[in-house]
DOTIDO-785284 format. One record per atom (N, C-alpha, C, CB): x, z, y; residue in three letters. Coordinates in steps of 0.001 Angstrom, whole numbers, padded with zeros to 6 digits, always signed. Glycine has a CB too. Example, Ala and Ser with C-alpha at 12.3 -4.5 7.8 and 13.67 -1.06 7.14 Angstrom:
+013190+007800-005690ALA +012300+007800-004500ALA +013200+007800-003300ALA +011308+009046-004473ALA +012850+007080-002250SER +013670+007140-001060SER +012900+007870+000030SER +014084+005725-000598SER 
This chain:
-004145+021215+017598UNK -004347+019807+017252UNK -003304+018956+017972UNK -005788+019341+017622UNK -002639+018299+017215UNK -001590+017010+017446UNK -002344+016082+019050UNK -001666+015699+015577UNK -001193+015534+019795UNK -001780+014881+020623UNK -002047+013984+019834UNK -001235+014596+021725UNK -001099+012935+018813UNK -000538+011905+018488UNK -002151+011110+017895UNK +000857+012247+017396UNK -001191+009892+018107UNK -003113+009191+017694UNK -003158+008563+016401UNK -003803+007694+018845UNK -004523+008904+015791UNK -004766+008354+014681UNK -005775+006960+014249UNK -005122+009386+014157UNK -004887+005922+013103UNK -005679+005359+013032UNK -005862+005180+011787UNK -005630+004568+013687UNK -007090+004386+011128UNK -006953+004175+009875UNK -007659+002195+009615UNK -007905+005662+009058UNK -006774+002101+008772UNK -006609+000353+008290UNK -006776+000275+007710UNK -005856-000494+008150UNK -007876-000650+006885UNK -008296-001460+005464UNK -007325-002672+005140UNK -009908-002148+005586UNK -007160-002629+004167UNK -006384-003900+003904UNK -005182-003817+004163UNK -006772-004968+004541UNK -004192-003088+004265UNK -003329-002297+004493UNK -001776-002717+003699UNK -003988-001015+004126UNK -001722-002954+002787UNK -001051-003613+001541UNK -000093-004435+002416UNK -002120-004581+000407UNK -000741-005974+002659UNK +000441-007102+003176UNK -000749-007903+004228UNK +001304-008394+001567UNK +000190-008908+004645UNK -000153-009485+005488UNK -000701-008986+006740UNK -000717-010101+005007UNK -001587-009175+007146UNK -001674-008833+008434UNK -002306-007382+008668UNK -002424-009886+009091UNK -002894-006740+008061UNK -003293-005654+007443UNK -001719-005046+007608UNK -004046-005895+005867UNK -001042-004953+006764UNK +000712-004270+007049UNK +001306-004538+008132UNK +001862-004744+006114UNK +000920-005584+008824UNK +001296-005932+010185UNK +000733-004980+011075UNK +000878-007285+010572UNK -000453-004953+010877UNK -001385-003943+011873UNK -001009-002105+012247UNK -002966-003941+011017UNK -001108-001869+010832UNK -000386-000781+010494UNK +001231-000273+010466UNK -000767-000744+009507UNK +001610-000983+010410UNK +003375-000887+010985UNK +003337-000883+012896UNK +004504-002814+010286UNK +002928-002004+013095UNK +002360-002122+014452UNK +002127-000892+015531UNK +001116-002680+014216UNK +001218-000513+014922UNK +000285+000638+015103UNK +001412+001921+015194UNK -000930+000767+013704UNK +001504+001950+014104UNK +002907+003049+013983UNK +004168+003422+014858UNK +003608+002666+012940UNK +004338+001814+015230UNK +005748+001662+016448UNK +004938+002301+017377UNK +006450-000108+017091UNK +003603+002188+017713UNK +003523+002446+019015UNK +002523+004121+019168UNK +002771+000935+019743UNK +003570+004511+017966UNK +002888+005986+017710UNK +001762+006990+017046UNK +002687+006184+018492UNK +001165+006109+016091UNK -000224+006472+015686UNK +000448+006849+014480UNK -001543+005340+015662UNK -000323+007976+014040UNK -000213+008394+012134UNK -001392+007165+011888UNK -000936+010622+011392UNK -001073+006607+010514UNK -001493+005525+010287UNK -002398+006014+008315UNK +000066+004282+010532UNK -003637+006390+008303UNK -003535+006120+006818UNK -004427+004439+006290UNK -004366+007679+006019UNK -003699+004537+005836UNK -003104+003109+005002UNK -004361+002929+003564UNK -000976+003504+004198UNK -005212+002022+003665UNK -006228+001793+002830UNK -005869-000049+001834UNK -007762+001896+004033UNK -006194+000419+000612UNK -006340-000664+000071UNK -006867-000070-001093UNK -005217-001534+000010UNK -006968-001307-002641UNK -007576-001060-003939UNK -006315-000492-004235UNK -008218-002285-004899UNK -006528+000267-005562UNK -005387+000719-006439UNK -004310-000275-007278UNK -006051+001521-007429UNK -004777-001328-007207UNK -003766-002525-007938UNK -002335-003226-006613UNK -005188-004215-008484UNK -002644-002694-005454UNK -001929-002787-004256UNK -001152-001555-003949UNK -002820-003092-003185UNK -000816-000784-005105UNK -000010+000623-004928UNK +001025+000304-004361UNK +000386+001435-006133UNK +001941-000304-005183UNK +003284-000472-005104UNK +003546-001045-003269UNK +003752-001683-006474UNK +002532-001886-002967UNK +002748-002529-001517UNK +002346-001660-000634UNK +002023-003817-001212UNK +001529-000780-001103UNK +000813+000416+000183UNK +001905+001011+000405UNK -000476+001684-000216UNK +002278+001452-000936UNK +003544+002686-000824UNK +004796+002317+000217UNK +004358+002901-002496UNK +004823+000723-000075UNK +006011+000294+000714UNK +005656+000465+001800UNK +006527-000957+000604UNK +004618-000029+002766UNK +004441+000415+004242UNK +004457+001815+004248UNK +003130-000076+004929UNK +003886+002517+003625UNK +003863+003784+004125UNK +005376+004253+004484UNK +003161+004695+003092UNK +006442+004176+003365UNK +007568+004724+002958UNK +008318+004342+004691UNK +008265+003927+001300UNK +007499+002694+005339UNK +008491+002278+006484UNK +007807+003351+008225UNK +008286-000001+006647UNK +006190+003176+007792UNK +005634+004634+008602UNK +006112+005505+009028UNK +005011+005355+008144UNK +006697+006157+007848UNK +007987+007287+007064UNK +008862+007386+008236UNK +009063+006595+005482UNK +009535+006549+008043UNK +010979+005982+008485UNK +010850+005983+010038UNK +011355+004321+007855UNK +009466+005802+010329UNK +009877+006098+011703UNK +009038+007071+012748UNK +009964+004819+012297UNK +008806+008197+011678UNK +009183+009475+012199UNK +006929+009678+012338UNK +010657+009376+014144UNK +006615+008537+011893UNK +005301+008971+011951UNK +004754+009262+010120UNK +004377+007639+012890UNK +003382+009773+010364UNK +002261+010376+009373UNK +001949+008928+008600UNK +000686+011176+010283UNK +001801+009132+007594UNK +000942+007992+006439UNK +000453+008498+005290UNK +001821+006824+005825UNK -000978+008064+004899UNK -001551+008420+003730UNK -002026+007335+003313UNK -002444+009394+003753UNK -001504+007349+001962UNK -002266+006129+001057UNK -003443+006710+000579UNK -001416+005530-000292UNK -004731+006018+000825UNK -006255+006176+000820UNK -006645+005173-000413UNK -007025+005715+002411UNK -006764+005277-001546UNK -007301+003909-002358UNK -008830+003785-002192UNK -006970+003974-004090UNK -009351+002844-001993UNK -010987+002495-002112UNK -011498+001297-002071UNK -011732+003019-001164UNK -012260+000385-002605UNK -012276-001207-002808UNK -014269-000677-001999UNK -011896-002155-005215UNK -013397-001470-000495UNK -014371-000988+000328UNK -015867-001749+000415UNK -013725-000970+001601UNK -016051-002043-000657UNK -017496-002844-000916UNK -018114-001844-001724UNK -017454-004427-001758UNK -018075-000699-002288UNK -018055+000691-002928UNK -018363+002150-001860UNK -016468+000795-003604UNK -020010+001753-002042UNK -020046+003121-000495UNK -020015+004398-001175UNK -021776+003221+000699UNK -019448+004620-002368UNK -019095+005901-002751UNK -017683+006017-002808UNK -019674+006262-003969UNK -016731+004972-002753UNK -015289+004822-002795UNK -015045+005272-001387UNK -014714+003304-003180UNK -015810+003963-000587UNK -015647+004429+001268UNK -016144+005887+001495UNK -016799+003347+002474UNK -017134+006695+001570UNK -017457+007604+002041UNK -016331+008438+001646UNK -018688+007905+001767UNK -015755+008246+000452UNK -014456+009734-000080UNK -013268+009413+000357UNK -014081+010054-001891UNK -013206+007809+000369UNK -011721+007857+001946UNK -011273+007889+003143UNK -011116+007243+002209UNK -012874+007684+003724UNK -013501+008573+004863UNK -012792+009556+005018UNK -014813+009073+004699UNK -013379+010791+004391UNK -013294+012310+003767UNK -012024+012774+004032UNK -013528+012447+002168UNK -010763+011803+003075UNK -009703+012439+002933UNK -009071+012068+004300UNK -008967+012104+001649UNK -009329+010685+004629UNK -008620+010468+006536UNK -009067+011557+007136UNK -009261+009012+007689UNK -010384+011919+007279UNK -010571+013049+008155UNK -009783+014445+008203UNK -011784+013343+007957UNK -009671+014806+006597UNK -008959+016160+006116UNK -007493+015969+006506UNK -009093+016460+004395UNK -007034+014906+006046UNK -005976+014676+006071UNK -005542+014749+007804UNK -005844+013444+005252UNK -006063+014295+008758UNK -005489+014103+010154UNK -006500+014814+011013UNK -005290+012499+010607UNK -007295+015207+010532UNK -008041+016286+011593UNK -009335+015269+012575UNK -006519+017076+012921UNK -009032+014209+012845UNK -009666+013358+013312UNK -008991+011650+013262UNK -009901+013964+014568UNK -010088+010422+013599UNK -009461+009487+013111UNK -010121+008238+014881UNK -010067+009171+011061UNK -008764+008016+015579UNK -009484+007856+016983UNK -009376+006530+016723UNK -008842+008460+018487UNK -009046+005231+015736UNK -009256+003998+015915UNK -009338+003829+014294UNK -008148+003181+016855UNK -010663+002995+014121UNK -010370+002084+012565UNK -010447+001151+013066UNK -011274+002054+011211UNK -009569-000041+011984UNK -009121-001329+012266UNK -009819-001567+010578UNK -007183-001605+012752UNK -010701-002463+010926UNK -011799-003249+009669UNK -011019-004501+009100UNK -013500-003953+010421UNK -009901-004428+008054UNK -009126-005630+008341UNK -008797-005924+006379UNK -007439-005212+009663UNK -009622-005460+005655UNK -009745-005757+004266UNK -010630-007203+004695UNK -010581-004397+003195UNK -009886-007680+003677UNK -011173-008705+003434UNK -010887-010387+002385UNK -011671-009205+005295UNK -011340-010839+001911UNK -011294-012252+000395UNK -011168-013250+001187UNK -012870-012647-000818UNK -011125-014166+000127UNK -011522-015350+000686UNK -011251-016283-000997UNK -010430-015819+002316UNK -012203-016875-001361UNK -012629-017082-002637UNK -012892-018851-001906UNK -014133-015866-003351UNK -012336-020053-002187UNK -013016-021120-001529UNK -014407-021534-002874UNK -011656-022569-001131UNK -014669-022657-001985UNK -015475-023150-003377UNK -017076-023913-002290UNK -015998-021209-004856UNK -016707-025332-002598UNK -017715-025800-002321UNK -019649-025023-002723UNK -017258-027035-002931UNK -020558-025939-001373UNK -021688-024554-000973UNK -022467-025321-002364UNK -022852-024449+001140UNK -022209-026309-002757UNK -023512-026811-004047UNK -022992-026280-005484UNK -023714-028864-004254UNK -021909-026180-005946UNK -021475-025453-006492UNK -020874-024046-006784UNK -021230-025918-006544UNK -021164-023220-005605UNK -020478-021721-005304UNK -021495-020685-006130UNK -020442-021278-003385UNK -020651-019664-007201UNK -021356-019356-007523UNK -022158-017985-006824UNK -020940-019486-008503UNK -023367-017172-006973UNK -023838-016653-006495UNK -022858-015163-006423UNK -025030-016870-006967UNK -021997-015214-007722UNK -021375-013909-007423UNK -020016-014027-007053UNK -021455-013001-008530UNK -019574-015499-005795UNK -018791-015246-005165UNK -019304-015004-003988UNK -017983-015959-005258UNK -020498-015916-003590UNK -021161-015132-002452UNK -021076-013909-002248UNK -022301-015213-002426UNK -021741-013117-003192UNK -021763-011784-003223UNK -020602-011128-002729UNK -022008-011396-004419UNK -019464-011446-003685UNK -018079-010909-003469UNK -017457-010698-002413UNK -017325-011491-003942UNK -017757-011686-001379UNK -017326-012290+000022UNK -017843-011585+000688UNK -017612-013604+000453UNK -018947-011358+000582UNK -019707-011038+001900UNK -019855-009804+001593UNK -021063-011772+002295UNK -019804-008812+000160UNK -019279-007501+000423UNK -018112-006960+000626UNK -019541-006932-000262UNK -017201-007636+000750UNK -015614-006991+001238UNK -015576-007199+003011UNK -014008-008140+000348UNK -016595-008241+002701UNK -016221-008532+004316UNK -016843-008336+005317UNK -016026-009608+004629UNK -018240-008502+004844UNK -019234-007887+005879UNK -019789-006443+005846UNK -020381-008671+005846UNK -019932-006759+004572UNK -020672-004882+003846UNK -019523-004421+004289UNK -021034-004360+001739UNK -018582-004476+003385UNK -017611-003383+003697UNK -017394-002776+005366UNK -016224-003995+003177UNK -017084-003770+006165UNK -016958-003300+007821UNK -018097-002186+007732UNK -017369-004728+009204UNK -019396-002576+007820UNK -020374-002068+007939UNK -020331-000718+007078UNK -021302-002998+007688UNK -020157-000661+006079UNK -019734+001243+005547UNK -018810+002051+005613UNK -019670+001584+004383UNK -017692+001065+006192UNK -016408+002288+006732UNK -016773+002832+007685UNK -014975+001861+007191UNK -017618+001494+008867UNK -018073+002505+009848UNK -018761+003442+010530UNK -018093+002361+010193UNK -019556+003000+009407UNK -021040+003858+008935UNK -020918+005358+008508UNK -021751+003132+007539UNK -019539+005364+007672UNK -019114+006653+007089UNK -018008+007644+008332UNK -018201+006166+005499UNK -017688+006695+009387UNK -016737+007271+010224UNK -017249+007468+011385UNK -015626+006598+010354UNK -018991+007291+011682UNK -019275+007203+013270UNK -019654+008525+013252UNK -020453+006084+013944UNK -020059+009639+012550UNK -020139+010961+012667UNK -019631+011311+013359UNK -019950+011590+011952UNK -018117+011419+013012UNK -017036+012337+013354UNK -016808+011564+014730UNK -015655+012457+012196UNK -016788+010099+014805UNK -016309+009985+015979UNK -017859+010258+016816UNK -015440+008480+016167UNK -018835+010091+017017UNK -019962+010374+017484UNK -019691+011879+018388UNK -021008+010388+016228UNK -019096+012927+017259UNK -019280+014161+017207UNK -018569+014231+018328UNK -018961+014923+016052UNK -017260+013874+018683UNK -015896+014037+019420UNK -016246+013217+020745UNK -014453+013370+018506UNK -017078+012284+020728UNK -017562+011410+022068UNK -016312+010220+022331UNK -017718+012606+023658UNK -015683+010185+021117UNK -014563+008823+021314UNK -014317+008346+020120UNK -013059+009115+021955UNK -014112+006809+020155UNK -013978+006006+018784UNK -013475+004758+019599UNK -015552+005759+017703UNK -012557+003953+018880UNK -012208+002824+019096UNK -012321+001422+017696UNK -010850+003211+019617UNK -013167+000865+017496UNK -013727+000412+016226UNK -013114-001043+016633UNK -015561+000619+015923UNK -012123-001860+015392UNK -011513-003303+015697UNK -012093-003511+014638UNK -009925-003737+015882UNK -012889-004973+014335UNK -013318-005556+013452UNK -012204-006826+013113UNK -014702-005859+013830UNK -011545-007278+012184UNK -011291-008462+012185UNK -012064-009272+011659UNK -010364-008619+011817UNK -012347-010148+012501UNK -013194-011112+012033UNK -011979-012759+011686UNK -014586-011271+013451UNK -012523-013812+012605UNK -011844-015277+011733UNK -012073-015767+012716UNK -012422-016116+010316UNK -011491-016626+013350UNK -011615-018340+013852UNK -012921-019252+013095UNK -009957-019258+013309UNK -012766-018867+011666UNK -013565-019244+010779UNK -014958-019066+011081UNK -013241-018693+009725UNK -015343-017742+011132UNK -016293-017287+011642UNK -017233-017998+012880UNK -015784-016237+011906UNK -016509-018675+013613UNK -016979-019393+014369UNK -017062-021583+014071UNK -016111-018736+015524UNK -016060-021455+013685UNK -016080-023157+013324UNK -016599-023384+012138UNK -014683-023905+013248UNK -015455-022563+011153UNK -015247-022846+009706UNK -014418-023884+009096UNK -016353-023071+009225UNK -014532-024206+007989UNK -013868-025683+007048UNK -014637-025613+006217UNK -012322-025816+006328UNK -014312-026858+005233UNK -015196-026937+004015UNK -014919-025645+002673UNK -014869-028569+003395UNK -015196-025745+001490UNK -015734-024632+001323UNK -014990-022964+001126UNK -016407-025037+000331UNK -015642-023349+002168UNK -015335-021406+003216UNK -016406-021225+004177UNK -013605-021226+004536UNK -017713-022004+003189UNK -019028-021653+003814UNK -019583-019986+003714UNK -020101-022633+003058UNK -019774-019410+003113UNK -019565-018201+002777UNK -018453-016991+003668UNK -019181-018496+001468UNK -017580-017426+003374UNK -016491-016777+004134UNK -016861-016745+005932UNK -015006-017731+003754UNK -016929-018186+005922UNK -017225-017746+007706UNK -018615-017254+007854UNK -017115-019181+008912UNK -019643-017223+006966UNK -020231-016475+007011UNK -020900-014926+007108UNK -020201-016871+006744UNK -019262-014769+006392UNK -019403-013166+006473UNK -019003-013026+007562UNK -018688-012222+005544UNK -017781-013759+008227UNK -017109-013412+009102UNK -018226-013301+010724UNK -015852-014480+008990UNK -018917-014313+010596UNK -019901-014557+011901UNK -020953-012990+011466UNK -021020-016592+011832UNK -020881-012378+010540UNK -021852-011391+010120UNK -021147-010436+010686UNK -022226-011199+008630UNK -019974-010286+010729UNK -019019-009177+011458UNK -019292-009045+012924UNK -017438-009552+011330UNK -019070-010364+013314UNK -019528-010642+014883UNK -020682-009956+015622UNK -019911-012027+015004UNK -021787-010318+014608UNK -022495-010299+014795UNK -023494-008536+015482UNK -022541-011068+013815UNK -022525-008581+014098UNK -023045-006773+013917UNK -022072-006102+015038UNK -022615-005872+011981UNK -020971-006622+014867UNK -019890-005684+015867UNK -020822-005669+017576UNK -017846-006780+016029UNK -021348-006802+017779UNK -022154-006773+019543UNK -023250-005989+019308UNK -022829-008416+020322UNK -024125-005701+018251UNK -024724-005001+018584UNK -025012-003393+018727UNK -025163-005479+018253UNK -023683-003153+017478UNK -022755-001772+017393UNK -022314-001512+018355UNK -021679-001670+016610UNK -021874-002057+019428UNK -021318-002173+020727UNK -022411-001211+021876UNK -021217-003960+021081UNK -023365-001595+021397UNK -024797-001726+022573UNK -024838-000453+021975UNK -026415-003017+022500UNK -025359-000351+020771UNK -025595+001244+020129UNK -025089+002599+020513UNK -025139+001280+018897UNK -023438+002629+020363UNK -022352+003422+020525UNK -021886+003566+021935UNK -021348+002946+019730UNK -022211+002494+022611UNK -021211+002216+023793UNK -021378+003645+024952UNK -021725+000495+024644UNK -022460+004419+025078UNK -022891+005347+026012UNK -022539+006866+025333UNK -024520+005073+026338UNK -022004+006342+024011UNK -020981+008091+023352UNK -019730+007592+022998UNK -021629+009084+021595UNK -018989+006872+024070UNK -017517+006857+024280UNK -016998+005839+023067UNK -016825+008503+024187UNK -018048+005323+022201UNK -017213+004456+021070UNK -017215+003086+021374UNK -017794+004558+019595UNK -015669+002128+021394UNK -015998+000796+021904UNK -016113+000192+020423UNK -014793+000048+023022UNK -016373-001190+020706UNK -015909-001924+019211UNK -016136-003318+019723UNK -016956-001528+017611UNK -014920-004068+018851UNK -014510-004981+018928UNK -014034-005744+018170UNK -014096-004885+019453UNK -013849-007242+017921UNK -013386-008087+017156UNK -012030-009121+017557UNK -014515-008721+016894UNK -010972-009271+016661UNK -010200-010164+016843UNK -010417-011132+015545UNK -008866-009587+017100UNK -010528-012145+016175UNK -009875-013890+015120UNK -008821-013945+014722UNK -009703-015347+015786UNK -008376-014159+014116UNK -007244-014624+013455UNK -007049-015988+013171UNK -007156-014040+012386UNK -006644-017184+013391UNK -006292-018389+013190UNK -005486-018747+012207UNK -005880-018772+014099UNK -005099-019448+011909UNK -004466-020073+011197UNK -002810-019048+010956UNK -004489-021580+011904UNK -002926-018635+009943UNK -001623-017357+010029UNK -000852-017538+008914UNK -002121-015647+009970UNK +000013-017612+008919UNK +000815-017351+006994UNK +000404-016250+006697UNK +002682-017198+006639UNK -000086-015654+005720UNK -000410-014747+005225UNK -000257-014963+003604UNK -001597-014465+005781UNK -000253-014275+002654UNK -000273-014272+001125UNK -001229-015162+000647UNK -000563-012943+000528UNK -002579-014312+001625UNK -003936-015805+001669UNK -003537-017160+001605UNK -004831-015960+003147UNK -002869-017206+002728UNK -003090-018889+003333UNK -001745-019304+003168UNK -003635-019167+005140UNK -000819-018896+002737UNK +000442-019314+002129UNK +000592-020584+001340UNK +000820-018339+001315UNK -000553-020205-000179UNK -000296-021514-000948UNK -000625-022913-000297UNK -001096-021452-002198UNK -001675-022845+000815UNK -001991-024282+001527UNK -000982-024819+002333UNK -003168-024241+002440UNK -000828-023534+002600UNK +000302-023535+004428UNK +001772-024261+003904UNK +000924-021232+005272UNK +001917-024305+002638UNK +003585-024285+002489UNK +003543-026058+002140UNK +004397-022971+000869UNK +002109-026190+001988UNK +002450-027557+001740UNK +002721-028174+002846UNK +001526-028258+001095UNK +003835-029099+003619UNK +004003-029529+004613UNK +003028-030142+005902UNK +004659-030133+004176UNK +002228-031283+004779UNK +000997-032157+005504UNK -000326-031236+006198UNK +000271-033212+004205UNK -000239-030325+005419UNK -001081-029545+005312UNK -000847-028169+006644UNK -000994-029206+003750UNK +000156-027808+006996UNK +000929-027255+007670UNK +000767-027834+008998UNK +002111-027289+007125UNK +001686-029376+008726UNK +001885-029888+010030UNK +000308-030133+010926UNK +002769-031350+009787UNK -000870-030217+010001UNK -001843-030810+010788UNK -002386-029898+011293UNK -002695-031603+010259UNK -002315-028426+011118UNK -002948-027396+011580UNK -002225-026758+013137UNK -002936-026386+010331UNK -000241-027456+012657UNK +000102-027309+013776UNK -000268-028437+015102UNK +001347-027121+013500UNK -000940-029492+014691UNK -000997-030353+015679UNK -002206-029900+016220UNK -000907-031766+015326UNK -003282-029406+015575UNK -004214-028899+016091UNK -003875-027769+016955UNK -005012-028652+015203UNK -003012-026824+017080UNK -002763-025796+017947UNK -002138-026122+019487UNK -001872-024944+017185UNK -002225-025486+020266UNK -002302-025717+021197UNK -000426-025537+021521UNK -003500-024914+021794UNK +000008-024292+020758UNK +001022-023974+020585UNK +002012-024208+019452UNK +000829-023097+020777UNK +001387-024975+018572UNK +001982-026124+017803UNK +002735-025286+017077UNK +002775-027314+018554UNK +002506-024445+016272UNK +002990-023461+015104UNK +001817-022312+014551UNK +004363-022569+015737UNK +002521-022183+013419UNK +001225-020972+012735UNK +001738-019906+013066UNK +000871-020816+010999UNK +000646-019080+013042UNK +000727-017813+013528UNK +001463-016890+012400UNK -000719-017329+013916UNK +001921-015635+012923UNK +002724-014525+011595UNK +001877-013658+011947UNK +004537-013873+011604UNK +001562-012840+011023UNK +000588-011667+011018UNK +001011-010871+012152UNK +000583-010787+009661UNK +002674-010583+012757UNK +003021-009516+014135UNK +002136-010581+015162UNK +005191-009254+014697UNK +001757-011719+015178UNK +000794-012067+016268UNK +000038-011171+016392UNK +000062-013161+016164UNK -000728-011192+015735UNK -002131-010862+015412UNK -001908-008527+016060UNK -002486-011449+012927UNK -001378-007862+015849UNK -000642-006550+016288UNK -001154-006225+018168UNK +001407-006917+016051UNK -000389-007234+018846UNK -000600-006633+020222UNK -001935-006448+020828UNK +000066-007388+021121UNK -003447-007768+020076UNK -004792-007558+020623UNK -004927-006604+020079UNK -005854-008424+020495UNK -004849-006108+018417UNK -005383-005255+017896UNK -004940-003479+018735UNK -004969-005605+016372UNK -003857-003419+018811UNK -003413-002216+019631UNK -004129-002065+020639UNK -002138-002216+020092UNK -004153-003274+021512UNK -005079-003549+022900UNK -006585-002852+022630UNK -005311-005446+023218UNK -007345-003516+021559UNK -008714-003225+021829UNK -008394-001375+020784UNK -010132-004844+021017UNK -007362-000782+020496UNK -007469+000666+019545UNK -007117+001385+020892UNK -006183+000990+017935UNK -006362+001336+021977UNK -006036+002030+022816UNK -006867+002439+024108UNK -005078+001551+023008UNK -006697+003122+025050UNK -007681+003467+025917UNK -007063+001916+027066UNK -007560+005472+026552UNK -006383+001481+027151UNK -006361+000246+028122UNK -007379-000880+027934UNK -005025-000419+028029UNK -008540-000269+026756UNK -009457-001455+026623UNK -010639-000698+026332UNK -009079-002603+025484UNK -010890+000328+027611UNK -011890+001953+027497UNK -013120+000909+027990UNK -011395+003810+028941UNK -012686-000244+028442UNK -013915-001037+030032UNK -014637-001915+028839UNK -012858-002537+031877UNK -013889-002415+027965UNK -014089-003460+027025UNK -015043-003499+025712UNK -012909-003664+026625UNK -015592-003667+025526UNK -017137-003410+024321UNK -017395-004682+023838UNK -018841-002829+025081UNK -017789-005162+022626UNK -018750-006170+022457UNK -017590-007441+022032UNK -019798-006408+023984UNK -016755-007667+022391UNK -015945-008723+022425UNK -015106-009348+021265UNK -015212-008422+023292UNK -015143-010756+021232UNK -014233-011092+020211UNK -013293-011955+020715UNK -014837-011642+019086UNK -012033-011998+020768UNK -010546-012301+021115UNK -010079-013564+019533UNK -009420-010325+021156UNK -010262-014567+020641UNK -009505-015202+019532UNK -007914-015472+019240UNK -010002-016317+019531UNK -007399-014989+018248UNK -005875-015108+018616UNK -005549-016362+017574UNK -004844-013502+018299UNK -004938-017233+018142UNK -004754-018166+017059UNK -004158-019244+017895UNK -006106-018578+016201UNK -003352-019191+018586UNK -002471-019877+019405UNK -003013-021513+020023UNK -001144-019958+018480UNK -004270-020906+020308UNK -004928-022446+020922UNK -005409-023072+020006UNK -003995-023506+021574UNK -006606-022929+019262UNK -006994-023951+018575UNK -008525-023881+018994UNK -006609-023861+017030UNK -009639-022301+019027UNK -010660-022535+019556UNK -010542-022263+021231UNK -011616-021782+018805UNK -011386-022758+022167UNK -011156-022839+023180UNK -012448-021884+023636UNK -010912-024225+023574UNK -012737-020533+023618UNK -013947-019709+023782UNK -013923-018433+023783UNK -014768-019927+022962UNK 
């Protein structure tokens, strides 16, 4: 068995998700690479850069609100790498839409990519790590999750559902070597938050709100996530890290 470490990423495609996983990769991990099948062409591209630098990648397709999709890409991470020592929970929507008008099956939508889903990748992966007595579990959660905006009632909803569950997954796991943890994400360019972000006014006020007076790029978001996948954060359980360059103060 390989020393080399393995991880596996939802959401994998672009933005910070490809950030994570490239990330991950520099700093040595075989990486398999999860998204839906309509995100081929972008999986393939991270993988191909994985490639390139001398590490492992498998494109995994599964639209992780689907606990028969998740359990079989489970399956193949496992076959495929023998074991899987960090998932990073980092699929996830964002559908706006005021709460008096939202319809019930965007609720739905939201809160199964984002909450369900966390909840059955890891559900399908605590076996194996159970079995082995080590797991390193990153949830991404939101900034959102904790404040919110208008309608992205839902959304930070799922997101505080991540939270939520991640502390007490924490308490569960924590005495058979598995940590788990959450990072925020703030205000980031991403594909997501692009069309708002590019509008200037819209831009500038989010930078005045920061503490550090610029938006974040998805390689922000890379060094906590490594932090809480690696053993330099063996002490650490339960926690959510907000990265978002000063805007919540907690």
């Amino acid at each position: 068995m390989s020393d080399t470490r393995t991880a596996l990423v939802t959401g994998a495609s672009r933005g910070i998700g490809a950030a994570i996983a490239l990330g991950l990769a520099k700093r040595g991990y075989d990486v398999a690479l999860n998204d839906i099948e309509r995100q081929k062409d972008d999986l393939d591209a991270v993988a191909a850069q994985i490639r390139e630098m001398g590490q492992r990648a498998e494109v995994l397709f599964a639209d992780v609100s689907d606990k028969a999709q998740v359990e079989a890409m489970v399956q193949q991470a496992l076959e495929a790498f023998g074991q899987i020592d960090a998932v990073v929970n980092n699929a996830g929507i964002l559908i706006a839409g005021t709460v008096d008008g939202l319809p019930e099956t965007t609720w739905d939508a939201v809160m199964d990519v984002n909450a369900k889903g966390s909840f059955m990748v890891i559900q399908a992966l605590l076996p194996a790590m159970k079995a082995r007595g080590y797991g390193r579990i990153v949830n991404i959660a939101s900034i959102g999750g904790k404040h919110g905006a208008p309608e992205q009632a839902h959304y930070s909803a799922s997101k505080a559902a991540v939270m939520g569950f991640s502390r007490v997954l924490a308490q569960e796991v924590g005495p058979l070597g598995i940590t788990v943890n959450c990072v925020c994400p703030g205000i980031i360019m991403t594909d997501m938050g692009r069309v708002n972000l590019e509008d200037p006014q819209v831009s500038n006020a989010w930078k005045a709100k920061t503490a550090m007076a610029r938006i974040g790029d998805p390689e922000d978001v890379v060094g906590p996530v490594a932090f809480f996948a690696s053993d330099d954060s063996a002490f650490v359980t339960g926690q959510t890290l907000n990265v978002d360059g000063g805007i919540v103060f907690s």
